[in-house]
N, C-alpha and C positions, 0 to 999 in steps of 0.2 A: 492453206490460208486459214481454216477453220479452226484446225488443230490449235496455230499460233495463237489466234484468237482467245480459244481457251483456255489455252496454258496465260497466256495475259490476264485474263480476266482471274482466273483463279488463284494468282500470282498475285494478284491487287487486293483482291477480298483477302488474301492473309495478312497480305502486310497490313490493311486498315486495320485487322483483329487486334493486331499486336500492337501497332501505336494505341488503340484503343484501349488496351488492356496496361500499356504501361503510361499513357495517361491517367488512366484510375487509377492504378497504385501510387503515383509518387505527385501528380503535379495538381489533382484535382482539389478543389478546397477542403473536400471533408476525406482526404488521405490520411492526414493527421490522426483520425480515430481507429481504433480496434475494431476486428471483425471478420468471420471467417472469410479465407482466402476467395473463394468462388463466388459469394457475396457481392465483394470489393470488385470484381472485375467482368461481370456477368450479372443480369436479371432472372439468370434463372433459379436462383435462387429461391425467392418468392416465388414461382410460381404455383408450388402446392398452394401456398397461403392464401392466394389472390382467388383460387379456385372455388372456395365457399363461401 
């Protein structure tokens, strides 16, 4: 039962990523604009940035 469990849960968190990640590309308001890929679909981008 544990197993199932996890394989669910870990089966949910990808699919969120990816709706997430192709809601940012294509349907968010500022998709429209340029900018690298990892950027566009991720925070981590910034994160060195945000760091000083």
């Amino acid at each position: 039962m544990l197993r199932l469990l996890c394989v669910a849960s870990a089966t949910l968190l990808l699919v969120y990523w990816i709706t997430l990640a192709i809601y940012r590309l294509w349907f968010h308001p500022l998709a429209k604009y340029p900018g690298p890929f990892l950027a566009r679909i991720t925070p981590v981008y910034a994160l060195p940035i945000e760091r000083f």
